[in-house]
C-alpha positions as CSV (number, residue, x, y, z in Angstrom):
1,X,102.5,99.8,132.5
2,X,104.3,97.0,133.6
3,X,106.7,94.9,131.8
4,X,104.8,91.8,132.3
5,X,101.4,93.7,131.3
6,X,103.3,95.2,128.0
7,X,103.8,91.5,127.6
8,X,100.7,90.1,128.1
9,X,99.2,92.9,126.1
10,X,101.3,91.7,123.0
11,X,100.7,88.1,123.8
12,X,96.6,89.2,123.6
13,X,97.6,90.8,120.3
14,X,99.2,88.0,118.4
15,X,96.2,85.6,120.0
16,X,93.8,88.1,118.6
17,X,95.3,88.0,114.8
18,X,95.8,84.7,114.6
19,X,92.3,83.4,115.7
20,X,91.1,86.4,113.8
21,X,92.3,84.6,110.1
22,X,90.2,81.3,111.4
23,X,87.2,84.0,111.7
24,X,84.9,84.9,108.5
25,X,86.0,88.3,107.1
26,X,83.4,87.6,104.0
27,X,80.1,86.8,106.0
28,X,78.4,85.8,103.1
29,X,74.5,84.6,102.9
30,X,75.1,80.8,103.6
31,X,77.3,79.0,105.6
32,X,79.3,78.0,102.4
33,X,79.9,81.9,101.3
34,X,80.9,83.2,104.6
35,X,84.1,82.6,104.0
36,X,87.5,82.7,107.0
37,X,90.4,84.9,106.6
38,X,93.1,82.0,105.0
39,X,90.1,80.8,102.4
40,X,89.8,84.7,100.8
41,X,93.2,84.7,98.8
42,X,91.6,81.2,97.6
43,X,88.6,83.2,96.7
44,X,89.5,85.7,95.2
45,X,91.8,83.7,92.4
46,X,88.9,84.2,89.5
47,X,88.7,88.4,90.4
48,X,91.7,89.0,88.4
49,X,93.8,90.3,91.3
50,X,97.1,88.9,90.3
51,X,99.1,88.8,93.0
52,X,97.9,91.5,95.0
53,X,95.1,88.2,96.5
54,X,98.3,87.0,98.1
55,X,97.8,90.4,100.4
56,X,95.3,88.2,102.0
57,X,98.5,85.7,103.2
58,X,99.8,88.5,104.9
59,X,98.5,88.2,108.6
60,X,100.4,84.8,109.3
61,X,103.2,86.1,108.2
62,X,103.3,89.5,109.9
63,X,102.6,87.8,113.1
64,X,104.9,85.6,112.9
65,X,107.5,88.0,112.2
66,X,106.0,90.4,115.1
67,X,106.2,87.2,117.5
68,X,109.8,86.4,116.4
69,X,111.0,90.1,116.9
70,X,109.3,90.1,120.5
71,X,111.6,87.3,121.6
72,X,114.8,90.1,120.8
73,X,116.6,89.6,124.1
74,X,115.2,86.1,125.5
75,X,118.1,83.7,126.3
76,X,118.7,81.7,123.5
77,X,119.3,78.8,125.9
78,X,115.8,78.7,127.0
79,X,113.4,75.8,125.8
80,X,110.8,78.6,125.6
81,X,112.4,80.9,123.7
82,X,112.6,78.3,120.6
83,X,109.3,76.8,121.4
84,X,107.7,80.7,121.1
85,X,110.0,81.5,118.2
86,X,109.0,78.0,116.4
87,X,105.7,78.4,116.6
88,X,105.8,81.4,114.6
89,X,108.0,79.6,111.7
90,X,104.7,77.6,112.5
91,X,102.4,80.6,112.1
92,X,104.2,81.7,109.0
93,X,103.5,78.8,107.3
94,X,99.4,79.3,107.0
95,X,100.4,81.0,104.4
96,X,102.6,78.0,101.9
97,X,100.8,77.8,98.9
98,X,99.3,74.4,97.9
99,X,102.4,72.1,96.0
100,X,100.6,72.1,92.6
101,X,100.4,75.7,92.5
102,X,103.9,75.7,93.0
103,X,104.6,73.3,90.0
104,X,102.0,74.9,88.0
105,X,102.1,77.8,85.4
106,X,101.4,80.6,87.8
107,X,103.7,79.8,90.3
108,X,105.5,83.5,89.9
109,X,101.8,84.4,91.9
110,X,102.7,82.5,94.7
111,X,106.7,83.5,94.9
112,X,105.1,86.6,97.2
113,X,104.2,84.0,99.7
114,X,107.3,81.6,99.8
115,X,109.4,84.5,100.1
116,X,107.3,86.0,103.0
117,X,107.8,82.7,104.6
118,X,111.8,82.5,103.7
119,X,111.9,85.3,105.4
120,X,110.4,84.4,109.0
121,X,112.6,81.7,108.7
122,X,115.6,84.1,108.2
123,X,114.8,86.1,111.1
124,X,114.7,82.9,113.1
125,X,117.8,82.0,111.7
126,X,119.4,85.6,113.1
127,X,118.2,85.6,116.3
128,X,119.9,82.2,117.1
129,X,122.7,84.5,116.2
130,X,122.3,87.9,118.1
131,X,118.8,87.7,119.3
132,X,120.1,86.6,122.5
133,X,122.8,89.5,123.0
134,X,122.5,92.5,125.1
135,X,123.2,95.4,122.9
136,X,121.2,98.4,124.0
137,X,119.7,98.6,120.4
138,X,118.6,95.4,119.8
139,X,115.2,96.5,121.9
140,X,114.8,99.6,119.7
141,X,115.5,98.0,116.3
142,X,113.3,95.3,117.3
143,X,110.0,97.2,118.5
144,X,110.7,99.2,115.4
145,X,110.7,96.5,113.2
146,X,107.5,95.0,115.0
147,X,106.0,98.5,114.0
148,X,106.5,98.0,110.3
149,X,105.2,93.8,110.4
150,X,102.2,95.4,112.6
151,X,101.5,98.0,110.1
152,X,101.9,95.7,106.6
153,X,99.6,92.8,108.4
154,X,97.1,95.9,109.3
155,X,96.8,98.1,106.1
156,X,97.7,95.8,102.9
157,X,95.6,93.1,103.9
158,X,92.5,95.8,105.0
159,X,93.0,97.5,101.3
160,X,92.7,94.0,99.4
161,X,89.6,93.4,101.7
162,X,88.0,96.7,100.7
163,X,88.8,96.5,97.2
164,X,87.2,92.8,97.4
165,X,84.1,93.5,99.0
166,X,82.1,95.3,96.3
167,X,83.1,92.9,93.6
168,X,81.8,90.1,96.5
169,X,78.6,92.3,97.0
170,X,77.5,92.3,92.9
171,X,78.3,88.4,92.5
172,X,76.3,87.6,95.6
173,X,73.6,90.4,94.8
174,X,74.2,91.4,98.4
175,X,75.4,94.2,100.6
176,X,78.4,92.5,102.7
177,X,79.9,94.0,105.4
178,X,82.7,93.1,107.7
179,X,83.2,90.0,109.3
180,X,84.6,89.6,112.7
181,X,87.5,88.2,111.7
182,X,88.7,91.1,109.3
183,X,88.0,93.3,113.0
184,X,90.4,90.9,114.6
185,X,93.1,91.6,112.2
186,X,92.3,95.2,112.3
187,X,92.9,95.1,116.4
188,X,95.4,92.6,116.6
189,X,98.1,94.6,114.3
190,X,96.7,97.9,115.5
191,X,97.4,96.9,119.3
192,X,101.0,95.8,118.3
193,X,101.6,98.7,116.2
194,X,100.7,101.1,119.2
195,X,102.5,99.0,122.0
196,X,106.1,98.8,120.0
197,X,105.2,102.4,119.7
198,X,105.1,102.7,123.1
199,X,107.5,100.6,124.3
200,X,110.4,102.8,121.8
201,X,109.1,105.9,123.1
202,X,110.0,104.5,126.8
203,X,113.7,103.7,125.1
């Protein structure tokens, strides 16, 4: 392939992940129970989780770390470059907790979540440094790195869901299956996962 089809490829991917956490991953019985990918951490607060719910915050901020390590190499002089690497500070923030949460007794649950976010923000914050250089192992560190965001967003957020489900089944006396949006997450990080893999092999 192509260097403009690799990109286009991972462009599909992050497009697919992110309109895959507007999609229902619960499709409950009614309109009110089928419930999108950013309203199951929500959900899920009375199942007695802890803070493994916050695994459901995970796809904003594994794409938005995935988007920010793509731009590795872009010119840091480019408009585009910080208008594709704000968006995903953007991104990452779909997962900020609500401000009374954060001033209320359980705010160690949300800590996961504002240090997720801290951390896109980081990243940002290096590449204005070095993301623009032309060391011969930025690429590989980079698609590397996209590997590990691509597998965190695919299988944390998958094991929560499957761990959820039954417990969603018996309250709704229901057998629920898979909504399309859980199956956009699924592809979305799986199709990044395996074109970084790719694109390091070619290295």
């Amino acid at each position: 392939m192509t260097k403009p089809q690799i990109q286009t490829l991972f462009l599909l991917s992050f497009t697919t992940i992110l309109i895959g956490y507007f999609m229902v991953w619960l499709p409950g019985p009614s309109a009110g129970l089928q419930l999108l990918g950013f309203e199951m951490g929500e959900w899920t607060k009375f199942f007695g989780l802890g803070v493994k719910r916050n695994w459901f915050y995970l796809p904003p901020i594994t794409l938005a770390l995935a988007m920010l390590f793509f731009t590795v190499g872009w010119e840091n002089g480019r408009y585009q470059t910080w208008l594709f690497r704000g968006t995903a500070v953007a991104v990452s923030l779909l997962a900020f907790p609500a401000l009374e949460d954060l001033a209320g007794p359980s705010q160690r649950e949300y800590l996961f979540r504002v240090v997720g976010i801290i951390l896109v923000v980081v990243v940002a914050g290096l590449l204005k440094l070095f993301g623009g250089a032309k060391r011969p192992w930025l690429p590989i560190v980079s698609r590397a790195l996209m590997i590990v965001a691509g597998l965190v967003g695919l299988i944390w957020p998958t094991l929560i869901y499957l761990e959820v489900r039954p417990y969603a089944s018996g309250l709704m006396r229901l057998e629920l299956s898979y909504g399309p949006g859980f199956w956009l997450n699924v592809v979305g990080h799986t199709a990044v996962v395996l074109l970084a893999g790719w694109h390091l092999a070619k290295k």
